[in-house]
N, C-alpha and C positions, 0 to 999 in steps of 0.2 A: 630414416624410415622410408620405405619402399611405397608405392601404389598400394597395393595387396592390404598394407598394414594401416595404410590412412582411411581405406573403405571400412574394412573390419572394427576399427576403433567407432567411425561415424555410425557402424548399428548398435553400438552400446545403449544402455538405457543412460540416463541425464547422470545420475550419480557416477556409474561408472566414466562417461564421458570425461566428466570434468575432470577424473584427478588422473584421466589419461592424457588429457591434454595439458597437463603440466601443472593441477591445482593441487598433488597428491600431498605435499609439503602443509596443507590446511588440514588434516585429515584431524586434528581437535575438533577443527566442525564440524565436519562431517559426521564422527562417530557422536555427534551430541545429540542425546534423547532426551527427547518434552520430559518435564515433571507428569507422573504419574496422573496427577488431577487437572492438567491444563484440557484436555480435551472433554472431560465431562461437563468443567467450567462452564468451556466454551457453546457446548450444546445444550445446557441447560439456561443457561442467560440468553442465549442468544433466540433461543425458544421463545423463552419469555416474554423479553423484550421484541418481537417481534408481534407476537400477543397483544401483547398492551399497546401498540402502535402504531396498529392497523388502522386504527377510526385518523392518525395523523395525519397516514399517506393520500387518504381522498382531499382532507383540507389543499397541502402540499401540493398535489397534481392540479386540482382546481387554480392556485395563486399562478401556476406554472402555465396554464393555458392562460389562464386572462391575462398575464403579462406580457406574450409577446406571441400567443397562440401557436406555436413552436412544440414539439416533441416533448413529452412529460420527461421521460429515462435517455441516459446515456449511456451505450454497452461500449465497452473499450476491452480488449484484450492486456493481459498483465500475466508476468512472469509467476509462476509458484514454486513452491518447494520442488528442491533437486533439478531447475531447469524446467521443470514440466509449465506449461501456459493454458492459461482458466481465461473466462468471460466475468467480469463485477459487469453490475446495472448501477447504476449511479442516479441520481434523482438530475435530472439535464439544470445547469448556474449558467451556462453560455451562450452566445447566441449559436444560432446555427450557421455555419459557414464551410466555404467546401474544406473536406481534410485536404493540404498537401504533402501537411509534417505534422505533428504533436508537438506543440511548446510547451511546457508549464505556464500556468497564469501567473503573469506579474503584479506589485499592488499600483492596485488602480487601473486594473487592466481594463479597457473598454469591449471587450469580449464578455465578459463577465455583466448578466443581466442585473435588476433590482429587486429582483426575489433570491437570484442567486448569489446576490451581496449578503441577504442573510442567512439564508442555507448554509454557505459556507462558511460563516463564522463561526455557526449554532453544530458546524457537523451534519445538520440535517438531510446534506447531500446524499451522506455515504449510507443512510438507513437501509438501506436495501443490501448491503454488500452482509448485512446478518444473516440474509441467505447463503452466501460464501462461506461464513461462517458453519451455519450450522449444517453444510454438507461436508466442511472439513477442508477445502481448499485453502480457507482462510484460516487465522485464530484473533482473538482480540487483541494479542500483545506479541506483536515481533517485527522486523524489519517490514519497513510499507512495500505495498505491492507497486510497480513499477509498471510501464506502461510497456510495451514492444513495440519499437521502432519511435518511442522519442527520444528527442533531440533535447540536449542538456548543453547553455553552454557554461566553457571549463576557464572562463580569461581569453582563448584564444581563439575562439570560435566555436559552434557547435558539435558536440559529438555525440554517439549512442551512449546510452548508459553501461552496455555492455563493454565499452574500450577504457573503462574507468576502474583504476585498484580497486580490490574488496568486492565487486558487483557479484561476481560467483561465491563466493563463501557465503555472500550471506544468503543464499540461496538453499542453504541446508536444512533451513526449517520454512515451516509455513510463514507466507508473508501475512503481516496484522495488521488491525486497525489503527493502533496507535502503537508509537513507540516512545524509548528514549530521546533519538532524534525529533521529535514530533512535539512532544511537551516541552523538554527543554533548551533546545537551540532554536537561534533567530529562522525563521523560515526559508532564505535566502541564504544560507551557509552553503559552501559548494559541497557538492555529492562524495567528495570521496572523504571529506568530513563527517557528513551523516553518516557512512558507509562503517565508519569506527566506531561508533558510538551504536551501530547494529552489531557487531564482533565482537561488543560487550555486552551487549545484551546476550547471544548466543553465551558466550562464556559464564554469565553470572545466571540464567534462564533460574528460576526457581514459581512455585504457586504464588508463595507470599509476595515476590515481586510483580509477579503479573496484577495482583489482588490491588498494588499499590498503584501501579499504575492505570489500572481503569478508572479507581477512583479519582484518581487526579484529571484524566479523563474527562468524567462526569461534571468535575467542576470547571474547566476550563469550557466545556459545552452549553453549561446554564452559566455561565458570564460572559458566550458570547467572543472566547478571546481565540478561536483557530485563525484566523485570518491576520492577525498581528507578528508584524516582522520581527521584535524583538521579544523581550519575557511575557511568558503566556501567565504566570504565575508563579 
């Protein structure tokens, strides 16, 4: 491949991009379209529940200042469908500290505040990312959105998530709030574990599935159990 042909390929849009760059062999993902009713789904619950939630967030922002009087929201950039990259707000579980790198939080991680110990078990961090939702960047049910420029490590050291099998395919649909990986794998599985278990989802996508997993969702959220390394339920 020539100069010429490696600038031309880099103006493509994200979809074309990738399967120029060598992901064309996925193209079951690629060609995989939402069920018919996942995005109504998505914009009318996430409507809703943002409705009925609003008296939460003042509670929530208040526990958030008097705890450590610190920034109420967290914006991080995170990867979306087809390559393209969005802004989530996040309700702020950490302290404040200068970025060098993005880690994920470990358990017991002392980064992690006393209100943000229950935030993030309850989900209650992620309320706000229902605006992602209901603009469409996000949906309730499909591979989690992923940070840009953190650092995962793989056994051997830290690396992007982008140098990890599977990270582009699953990128063919809108990233979710929950997934497969999310409910049913220990929390600390490595990424390219989760990454399968997103490739199934893409494969098996239907309403009825989505329907079952939010509700499992819901229960895992009122008992409290996102923050457990092992069975959530």
């Amino acid at each position: 491949m020539n100069e010429f042909q490696q600038v031309e390929i880099l103006k493509s849009p994200p979809k074309q991009l990738l399967s120029q760059l060598g992901h064309w062999k996925y193209s079951i993902y690629f060609n995989k379209k939402e069920p018919r009713l996942k995005r109504p789904l998505d914009f009318c619950l996430s409507l809703a529940m943002l409705m009925v939630s609003m008296p939460l967030w003042l509670f929530i922002a208040l526990a958030i200042k008097i705890d450590d009087r610190g920034p109420i929201f967290y914006r991080q950039k995170r990867w979306g469908r087809n390559g393209e990259t969005f802004y989530v707000i996040k309700f702020r579980s950490m302290k404040v500290y200068e970025k060098s790198r993005i880690i994920p939080a470990k358990a017991n991680d002392n980064r992690i505040t006393r209100v943000g110990r229950f935030l993030r078990a309850t989900g209650l961090d992620e309320l706000p990312q229902l605006i992602n939702i209901l603009k469409g960047e996000m949906s309730f049910v499909g591979p989690r959105s992923l940070a840009v420029g953190e650092l995962i490590y793989n056994g051997n050291g830290y690396v992007f998530y982008e140098d990890i099998p599977g990270f582009w395919e699953r990128l063919c649909v809108r990233p979710g709030l929950t997934s497969i990986a999310t409910i049913f794998r220990p929390k600390d599985i490595p990424p390219h574990k989760k990454f399968r278990y997103d490739l199934l989802y893409i494969r098996k996508m239907s309403f009825l599935f989505d329907l079952k997993l939010i509700f499992l969702s819901f229960i895992i959220s009122f008992l409290g159990r996102w923050e457990r390394r092992g069975r959530k339920i």
